[in-house]
TORNU-880529 format. One record per residue (C-alpha): x, y, z. Coordinates in steps of 0.25 Angstrom, whole numbers. Each point is the difference from the previous one (the first is absolute). Example, Ala and Ser with C-alpha at 12.3 -4.5 7.8 and 13.67 -1.06 7.14 Angstrom:
! TORNU-880529
<rec><c1>49</c1><c2>-18</c2><c3>31</c3></rec>
<rec><c1>6</c1><c2>14</c2><c3>-2</c3></rec>
This chain:
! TORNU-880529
<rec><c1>-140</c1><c2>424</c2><c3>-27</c3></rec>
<rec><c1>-1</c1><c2>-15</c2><c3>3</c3></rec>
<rec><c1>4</c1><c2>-12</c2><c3>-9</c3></rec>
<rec><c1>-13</c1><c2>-4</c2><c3>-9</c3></rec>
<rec><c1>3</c1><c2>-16</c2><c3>-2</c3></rec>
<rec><c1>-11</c1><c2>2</c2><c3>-13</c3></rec>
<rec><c1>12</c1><c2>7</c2><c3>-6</c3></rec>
<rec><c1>5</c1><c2>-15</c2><c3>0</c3></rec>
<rec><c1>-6</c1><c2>-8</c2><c3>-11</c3></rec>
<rec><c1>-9</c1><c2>-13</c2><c3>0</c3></rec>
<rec><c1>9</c1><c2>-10</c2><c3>-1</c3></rec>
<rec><c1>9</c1><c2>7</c2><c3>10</c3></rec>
<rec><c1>-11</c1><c2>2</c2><c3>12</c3></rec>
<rec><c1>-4</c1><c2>-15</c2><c3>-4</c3></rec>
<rec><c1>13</c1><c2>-6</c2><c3>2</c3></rec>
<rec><c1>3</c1><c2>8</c2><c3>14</c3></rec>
<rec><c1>-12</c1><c2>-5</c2><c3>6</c3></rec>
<rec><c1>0</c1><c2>-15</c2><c3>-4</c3></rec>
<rec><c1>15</c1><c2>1</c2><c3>3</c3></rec>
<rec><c1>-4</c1><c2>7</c2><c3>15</c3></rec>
<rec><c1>-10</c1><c2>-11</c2><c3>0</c3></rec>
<rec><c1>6</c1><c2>-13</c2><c3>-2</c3></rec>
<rec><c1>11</c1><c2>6</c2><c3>10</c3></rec>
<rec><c1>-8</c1><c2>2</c2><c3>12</c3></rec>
<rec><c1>-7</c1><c2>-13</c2><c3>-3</c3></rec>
<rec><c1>14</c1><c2>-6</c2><c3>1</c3></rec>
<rec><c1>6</c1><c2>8</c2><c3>12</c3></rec>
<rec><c1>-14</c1><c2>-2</c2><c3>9</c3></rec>
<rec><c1>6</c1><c2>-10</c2><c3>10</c3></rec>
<rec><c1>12</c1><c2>6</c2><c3>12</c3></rec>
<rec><c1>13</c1><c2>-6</c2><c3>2</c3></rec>
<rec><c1>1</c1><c2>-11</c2><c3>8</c3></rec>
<rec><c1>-15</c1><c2>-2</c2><c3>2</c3></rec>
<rec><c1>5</c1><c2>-15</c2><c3>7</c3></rec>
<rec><c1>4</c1><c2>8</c2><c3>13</c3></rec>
<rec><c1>-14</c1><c2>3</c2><c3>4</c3></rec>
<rec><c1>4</c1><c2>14</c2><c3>0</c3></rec>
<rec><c1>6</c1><c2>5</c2><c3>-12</c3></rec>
<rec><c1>10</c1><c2>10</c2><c3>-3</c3></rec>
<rec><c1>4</c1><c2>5</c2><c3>15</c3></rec>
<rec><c1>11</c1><c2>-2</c2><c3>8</c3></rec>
<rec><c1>-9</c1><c2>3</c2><c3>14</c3></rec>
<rec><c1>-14</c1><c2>0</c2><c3>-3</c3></rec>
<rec><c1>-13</c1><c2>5</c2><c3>8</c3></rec>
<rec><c1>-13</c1><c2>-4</c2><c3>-2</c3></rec>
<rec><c1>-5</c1><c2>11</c2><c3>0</c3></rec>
<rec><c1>3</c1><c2>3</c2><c3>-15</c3></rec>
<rec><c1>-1</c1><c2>-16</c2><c3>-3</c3></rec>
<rec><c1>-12</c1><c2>6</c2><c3>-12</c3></rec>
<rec><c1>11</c1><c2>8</c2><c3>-6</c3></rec>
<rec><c1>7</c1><c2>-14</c2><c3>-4</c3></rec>
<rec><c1>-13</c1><c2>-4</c2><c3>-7</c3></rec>
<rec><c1>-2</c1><c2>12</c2><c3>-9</c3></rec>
<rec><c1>2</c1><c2>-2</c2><c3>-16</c3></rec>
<rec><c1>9</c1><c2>11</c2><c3>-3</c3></rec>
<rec><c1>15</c1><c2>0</c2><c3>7</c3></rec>
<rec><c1>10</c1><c2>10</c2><c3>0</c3></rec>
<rec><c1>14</c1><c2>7</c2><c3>7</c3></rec>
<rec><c1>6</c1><c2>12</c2><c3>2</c3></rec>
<rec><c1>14</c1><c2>3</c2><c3>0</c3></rec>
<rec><c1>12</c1><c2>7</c2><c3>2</c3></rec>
<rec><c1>17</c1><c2>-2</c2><c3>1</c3></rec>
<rec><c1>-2</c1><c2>-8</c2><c3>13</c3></rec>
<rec><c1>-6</c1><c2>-12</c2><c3>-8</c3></rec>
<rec><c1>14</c1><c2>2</c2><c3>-9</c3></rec>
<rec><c1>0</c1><c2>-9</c2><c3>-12</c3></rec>
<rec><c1>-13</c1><c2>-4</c2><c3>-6</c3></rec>
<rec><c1>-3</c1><c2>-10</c2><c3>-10</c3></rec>
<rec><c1>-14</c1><c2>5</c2><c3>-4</c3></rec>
<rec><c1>-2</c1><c2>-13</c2><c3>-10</c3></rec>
<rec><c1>-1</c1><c2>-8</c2><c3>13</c3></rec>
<rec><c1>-7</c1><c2>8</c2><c3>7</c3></rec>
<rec><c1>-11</c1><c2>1</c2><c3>-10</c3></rec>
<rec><c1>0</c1><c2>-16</c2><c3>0</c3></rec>
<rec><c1>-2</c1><c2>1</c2><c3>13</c3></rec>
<rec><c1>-14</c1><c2>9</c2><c3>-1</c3></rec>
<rec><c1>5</c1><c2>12</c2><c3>0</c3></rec>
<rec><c1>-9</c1><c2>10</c2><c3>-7</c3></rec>
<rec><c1>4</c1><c2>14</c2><c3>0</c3></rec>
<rec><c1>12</c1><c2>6</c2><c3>9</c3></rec>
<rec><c1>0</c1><c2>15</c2><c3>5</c3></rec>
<rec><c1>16</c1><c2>4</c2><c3>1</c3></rec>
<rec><c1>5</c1><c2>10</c2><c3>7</c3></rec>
<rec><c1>6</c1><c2>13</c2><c3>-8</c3></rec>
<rec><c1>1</c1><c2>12</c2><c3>8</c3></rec>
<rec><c1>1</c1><c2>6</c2><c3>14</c3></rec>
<rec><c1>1</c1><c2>14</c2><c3>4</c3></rec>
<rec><c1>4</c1><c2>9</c2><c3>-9</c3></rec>
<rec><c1>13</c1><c2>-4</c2><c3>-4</c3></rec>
<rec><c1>0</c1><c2>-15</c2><c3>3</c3></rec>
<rec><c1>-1</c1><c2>-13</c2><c3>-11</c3></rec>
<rec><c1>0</c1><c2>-15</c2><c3>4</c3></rec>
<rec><c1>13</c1><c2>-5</c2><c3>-6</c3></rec>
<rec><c1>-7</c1><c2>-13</c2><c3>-5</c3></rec>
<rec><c1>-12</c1><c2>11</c2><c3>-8</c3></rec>
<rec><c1>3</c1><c2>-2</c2><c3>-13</c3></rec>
<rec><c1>5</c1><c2>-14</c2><c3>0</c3></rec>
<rec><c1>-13</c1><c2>-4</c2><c3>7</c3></rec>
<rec><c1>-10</c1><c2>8</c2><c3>-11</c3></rec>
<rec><c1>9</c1><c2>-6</c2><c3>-10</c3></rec>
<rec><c1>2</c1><c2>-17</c2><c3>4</c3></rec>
<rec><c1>-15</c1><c2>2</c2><c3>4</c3></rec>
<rec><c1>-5</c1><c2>6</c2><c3>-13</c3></rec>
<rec><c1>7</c1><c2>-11</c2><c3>-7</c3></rec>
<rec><c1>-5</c1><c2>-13</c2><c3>8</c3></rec>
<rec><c1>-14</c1><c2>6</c2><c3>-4</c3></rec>
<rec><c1>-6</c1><c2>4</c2><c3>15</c3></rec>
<rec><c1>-7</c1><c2>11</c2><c3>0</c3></rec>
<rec><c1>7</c1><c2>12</c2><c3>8</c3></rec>
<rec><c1>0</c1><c2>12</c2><c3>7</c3></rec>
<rec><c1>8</c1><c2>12</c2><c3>7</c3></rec>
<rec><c1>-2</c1><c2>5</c2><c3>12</c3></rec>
<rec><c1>6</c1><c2>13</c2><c3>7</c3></rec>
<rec><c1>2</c1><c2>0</c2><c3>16</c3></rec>
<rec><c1>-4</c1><c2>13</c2><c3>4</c3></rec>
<rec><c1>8</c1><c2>8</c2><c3>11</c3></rec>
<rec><c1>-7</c1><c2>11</c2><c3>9</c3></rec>
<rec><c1>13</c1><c2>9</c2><c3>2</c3></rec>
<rec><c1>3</c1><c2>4</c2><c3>-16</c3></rec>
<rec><c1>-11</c1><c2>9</c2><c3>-9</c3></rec>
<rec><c1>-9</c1><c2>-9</c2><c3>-7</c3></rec>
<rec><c1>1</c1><c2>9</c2><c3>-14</c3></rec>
<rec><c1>15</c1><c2>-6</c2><c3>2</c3></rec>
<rec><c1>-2</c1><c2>-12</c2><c3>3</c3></rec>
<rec><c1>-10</c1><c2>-2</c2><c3>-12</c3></rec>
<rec><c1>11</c1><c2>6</c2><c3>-9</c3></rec>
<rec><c1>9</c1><c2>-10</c2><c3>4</c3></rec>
<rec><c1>-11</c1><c2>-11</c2><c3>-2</c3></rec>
<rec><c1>-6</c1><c2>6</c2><c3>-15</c3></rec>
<rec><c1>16</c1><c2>0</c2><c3>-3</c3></rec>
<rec><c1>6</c1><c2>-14</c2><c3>3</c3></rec>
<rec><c1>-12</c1><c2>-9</c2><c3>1</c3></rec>
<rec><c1>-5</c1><c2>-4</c2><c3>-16</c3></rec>
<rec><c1>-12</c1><c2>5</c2><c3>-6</c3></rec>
<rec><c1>-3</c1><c2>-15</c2><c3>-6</c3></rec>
<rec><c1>-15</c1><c2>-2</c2><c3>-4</c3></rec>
<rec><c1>0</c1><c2>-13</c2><c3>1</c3></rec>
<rec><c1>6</c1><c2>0</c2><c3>15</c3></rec>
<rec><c1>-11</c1><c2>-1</c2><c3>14</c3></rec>
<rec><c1>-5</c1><c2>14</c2><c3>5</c3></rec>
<rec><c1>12</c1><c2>6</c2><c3>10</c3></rec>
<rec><c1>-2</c1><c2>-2</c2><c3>14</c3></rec>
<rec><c1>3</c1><c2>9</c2><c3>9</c3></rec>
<rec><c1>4</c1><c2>-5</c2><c3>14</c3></rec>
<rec><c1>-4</c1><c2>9</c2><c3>13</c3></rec>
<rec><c1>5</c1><c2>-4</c2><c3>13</c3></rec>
<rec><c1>7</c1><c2>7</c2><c3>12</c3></rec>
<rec><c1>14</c1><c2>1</c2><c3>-2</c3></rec>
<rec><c1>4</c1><c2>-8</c2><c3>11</c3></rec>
<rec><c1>15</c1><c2>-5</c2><c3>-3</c3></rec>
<rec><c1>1</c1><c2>16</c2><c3>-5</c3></rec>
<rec><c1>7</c1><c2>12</c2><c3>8</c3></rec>
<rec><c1>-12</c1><c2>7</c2><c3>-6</c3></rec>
<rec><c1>-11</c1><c2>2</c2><c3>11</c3></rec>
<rec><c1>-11</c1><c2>-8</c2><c3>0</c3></rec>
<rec><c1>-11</c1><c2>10</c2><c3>4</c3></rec>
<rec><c1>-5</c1><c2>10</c2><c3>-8</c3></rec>
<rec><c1>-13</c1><c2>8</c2><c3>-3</c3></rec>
<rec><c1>-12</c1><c2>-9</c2><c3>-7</c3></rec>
<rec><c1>-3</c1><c2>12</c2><c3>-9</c3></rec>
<rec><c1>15</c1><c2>1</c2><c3>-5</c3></rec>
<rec><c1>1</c1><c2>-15</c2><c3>-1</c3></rec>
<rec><c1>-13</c1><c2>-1</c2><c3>-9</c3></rec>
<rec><c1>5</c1><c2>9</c2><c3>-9</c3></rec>
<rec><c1>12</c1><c2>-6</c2><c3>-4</c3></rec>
<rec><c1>-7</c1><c2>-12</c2><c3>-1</c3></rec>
<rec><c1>-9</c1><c2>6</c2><c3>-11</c3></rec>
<rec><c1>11</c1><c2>7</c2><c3>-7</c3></rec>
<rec><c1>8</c1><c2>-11</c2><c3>-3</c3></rec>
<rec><c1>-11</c1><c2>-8</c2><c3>-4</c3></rec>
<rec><c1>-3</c1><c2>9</c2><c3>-9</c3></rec>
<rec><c1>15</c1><c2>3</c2><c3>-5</c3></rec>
<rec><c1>0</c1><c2>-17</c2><c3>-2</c3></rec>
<rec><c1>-14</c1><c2>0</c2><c3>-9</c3></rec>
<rec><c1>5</c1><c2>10</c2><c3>-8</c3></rec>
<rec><c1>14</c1><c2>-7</c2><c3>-3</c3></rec>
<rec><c1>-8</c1><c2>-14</c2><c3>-2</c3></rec>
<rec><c1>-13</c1><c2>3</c2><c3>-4</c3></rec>
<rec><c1>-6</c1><c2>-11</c2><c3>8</c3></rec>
<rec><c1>-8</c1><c2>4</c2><c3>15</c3></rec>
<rec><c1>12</c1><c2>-2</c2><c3>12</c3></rec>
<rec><c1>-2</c1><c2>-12</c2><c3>10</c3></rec>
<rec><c1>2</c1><c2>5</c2><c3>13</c3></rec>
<rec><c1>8</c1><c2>-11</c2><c3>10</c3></rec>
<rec><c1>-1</c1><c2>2</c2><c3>17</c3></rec>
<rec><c1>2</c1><c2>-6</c2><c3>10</c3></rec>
<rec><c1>-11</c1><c2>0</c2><c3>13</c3></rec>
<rec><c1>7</c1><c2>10</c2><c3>8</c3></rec>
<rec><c1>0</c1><c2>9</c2><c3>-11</c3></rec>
<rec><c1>-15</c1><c2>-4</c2><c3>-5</c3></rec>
<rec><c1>-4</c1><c2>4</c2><c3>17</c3></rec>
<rec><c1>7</c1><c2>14</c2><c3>1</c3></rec>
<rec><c1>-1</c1><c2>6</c2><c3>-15</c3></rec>
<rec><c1>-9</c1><c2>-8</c2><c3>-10</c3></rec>
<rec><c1>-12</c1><c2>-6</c2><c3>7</c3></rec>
<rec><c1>-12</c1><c2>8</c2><c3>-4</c3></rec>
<rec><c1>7</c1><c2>6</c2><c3>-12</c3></rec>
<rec><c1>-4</c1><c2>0</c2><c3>-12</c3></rec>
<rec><c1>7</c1><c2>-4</c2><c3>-15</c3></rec>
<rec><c1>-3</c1><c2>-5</c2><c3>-12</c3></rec>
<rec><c1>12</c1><c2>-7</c2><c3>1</c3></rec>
<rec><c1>0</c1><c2>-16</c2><c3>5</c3></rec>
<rec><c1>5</c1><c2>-5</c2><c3>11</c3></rec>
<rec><c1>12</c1><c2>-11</c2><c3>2</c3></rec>
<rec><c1>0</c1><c2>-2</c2><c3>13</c3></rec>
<rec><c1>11</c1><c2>-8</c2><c3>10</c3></rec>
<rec><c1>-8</c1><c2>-10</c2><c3>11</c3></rec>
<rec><c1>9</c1><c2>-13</c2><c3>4</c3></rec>
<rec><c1>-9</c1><c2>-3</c2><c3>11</c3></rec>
<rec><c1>-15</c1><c2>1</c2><c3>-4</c3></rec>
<rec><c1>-7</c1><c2>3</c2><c3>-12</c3></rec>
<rec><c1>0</c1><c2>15</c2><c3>-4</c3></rec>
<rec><c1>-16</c1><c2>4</c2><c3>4</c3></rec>
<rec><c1>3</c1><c2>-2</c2><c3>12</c3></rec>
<rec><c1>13</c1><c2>8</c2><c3>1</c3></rec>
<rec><c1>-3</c1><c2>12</c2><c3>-7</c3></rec>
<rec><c1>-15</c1><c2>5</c2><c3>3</c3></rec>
<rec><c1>-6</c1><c2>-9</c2><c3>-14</c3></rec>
<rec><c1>10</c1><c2>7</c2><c3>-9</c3></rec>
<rec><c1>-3</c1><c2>-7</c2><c3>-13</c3></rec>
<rec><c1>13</c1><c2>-5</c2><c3>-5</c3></rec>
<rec><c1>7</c1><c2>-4</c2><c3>-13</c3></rec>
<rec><c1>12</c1><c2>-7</c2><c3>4</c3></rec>
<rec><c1>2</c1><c2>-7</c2><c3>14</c3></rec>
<rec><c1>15</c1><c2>-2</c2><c3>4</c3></rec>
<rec><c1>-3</c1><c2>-11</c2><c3>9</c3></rec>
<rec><c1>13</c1><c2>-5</c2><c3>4</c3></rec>
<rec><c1>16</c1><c2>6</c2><c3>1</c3></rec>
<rec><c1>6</c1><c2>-14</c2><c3>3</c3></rec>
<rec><c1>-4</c1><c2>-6</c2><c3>-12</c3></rec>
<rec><c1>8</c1><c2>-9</c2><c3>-10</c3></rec>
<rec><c1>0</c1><c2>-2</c2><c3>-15</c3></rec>
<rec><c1>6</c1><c2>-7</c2><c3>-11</c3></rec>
<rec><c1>10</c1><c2>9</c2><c3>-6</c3></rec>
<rec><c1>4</c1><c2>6</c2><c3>12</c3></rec>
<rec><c1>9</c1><c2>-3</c2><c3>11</c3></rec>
<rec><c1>-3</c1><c2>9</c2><c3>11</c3></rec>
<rec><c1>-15</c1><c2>2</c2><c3>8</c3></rec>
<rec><c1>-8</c1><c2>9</c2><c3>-9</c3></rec>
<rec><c1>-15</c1><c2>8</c2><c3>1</c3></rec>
<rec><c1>-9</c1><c2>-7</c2><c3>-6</c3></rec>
<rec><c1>-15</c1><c2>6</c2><c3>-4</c3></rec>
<rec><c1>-13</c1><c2>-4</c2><c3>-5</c3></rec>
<rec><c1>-9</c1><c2>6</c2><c3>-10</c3></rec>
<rec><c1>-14</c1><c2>3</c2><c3>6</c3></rec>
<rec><c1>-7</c1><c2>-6</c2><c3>-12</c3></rec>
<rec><c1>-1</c1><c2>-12</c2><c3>-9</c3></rec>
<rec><c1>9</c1><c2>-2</c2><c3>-13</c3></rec>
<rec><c1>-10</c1><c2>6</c2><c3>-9</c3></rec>
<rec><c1>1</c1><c2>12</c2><c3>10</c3></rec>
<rec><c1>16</c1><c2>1</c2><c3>-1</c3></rec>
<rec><c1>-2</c1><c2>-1</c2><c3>-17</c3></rec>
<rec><c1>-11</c1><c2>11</c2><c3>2</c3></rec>
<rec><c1>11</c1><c2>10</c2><c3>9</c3></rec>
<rec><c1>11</c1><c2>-6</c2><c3>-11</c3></rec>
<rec><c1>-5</c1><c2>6</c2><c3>-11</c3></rec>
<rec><c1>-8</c1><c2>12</c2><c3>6</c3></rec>
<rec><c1>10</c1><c2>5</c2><c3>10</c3></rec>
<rec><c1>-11</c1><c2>3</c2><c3>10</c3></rec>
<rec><c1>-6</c1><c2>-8</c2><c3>12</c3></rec>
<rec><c1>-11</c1><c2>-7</c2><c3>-7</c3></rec>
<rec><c1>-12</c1><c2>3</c2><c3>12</c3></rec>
<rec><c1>2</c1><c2>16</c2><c3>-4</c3></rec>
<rec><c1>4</c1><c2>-2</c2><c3>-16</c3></rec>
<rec><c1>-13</c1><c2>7</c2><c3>-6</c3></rec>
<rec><c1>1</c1><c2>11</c2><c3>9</c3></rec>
<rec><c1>16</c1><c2>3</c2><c3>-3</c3></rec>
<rec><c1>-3</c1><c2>-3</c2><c3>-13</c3></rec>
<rec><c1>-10</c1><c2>9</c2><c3>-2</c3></rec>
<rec><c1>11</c1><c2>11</c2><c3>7</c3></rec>
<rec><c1>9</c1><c2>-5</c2><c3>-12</c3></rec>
<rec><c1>8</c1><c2>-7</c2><c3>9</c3></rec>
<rec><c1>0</c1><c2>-15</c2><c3>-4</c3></rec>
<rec><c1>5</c1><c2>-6</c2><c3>-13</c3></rec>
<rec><c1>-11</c1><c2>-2</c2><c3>-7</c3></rec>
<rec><c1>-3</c1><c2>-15</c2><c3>-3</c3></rec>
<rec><c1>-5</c1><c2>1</c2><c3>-13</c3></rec>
């Protein structure tokens, strides 16, 4: 059953979004917006729009170790997807301290699970719905396909098996959230399993190179990680950074609804957006 905000009351809902407001009007600008290029350790011009959008955020896992998510929010950090699980038995060591520091300096935040093609997807879905939170106030999940590359599991395996695994946990992850899945690939994945599919879920979409229309067949996306050399306050080794594909009023919309706000009336009307009543 998804999380009705209207069970909130007025004063409640009011102060959330004047709060989620005043802070996307504070955190429109990127870090060091003197280098001409902000943010990135070794820019290409072909995401140079990415830099421009309003709404700035980061995903993160152990490998960016100690984070200080009060200066990184300073810095125009918006929201932050963290890594929680991988496979079916496997938990970043920096979880809980990420969902945790993040919660506290106030940025909005989400899990997202790596998904492995050489364990059963009903496991790793139990694993998931057991170690990852079911927080109402956190971001949708995310669910990240790619081939396993670094992986003694085998990259190539049937489309058909691969697609219903997919769907399996995405479903597993709505149901322990109550809030539709993003799903996260990268183009090589997109090209051999994902292009012509359909889902109702959206899109977050890797492209370091060229904007994501031209990568990915016109996929419509909601998140663009458009750099994996960036920098950011807070954080001392190069970190993804991401844009969101709208405008702040966009981002409060998603906020408080849970759902990409181009499809909301017709999730909503499936009962599967906050309501924003």
């Amino acid at each position: 059953m998804p999380f009705r905000l209207g069970a909130l009351s007025h004063w409640l809902r009011s102060a959330l979004i004047l709060m989620l407001v005043v802070a996307l009007a504070a955190c429109g600008r990127s870090p060091q917006s003197h280098l001409g290029v902000p943010g990135d350790n070794d820019p290409h011009p072909g995401v140079n729009r990415a830099r421009a959008m309003p709404v700035q955020g980061l995903d993160v896992a152990r490998y960016q170790g100690q984070i200080d998510f009060h200066a990184a929010k300073a810095g125009g950090t918006q929201f932050v997807f963290i890594k929680a699980t991988e496979g079916r038995d496997y938990i970043d060591p920096k979880f809980y301290e990420n969902w945790r520091k993040a919660a506290e300096a106030g940025v909005p935040r989400g899990a997202y699970h790596f998904m492995t093609w050489c364990s059963l997807a009903s496991e790793q879905a139990a694993w998931f719905m057991k170690m990852v939170p079911n927080d109402p106030d956190a971001l949708p999940p995310v669910l990240d396909i790619e081939w396993n590359n670094h992986s003694s599991c085998k990259n190539k395996h049937p489309r058909a098996d691969v697609l219903e695994k997919i769907r399996v946990m995405l479903d597993a992850m709505e149901r322990h959230t109550g809030k539709v899945p993003i799903i996260y690939t990268d183009m090589n994945f997109h090209d051999d399993v994902l292009e012509g599919e359909h889902f109702d879920n959206p899109f977050w979409l890797r492209s370091t190179a060229a904007e994501p229309h031209s990568r990915y067949a016109n996929r419509p996306y909601l998140f663009w990680q458009w750099t994996q050399t960036g920098t950011m306050s807070g954080i001392l080794a190069e970190v993804d950074r991401n844009a969101f594909m709208g405008s702040p009023d966009d981002f409060v919309t998603f906020l408080l609804t849970g759902c990409e706000p181009r499809r909301f009336e017709e999730l909503a009307a499936q009962g599967r957006c906050r309501t924003m009543k």
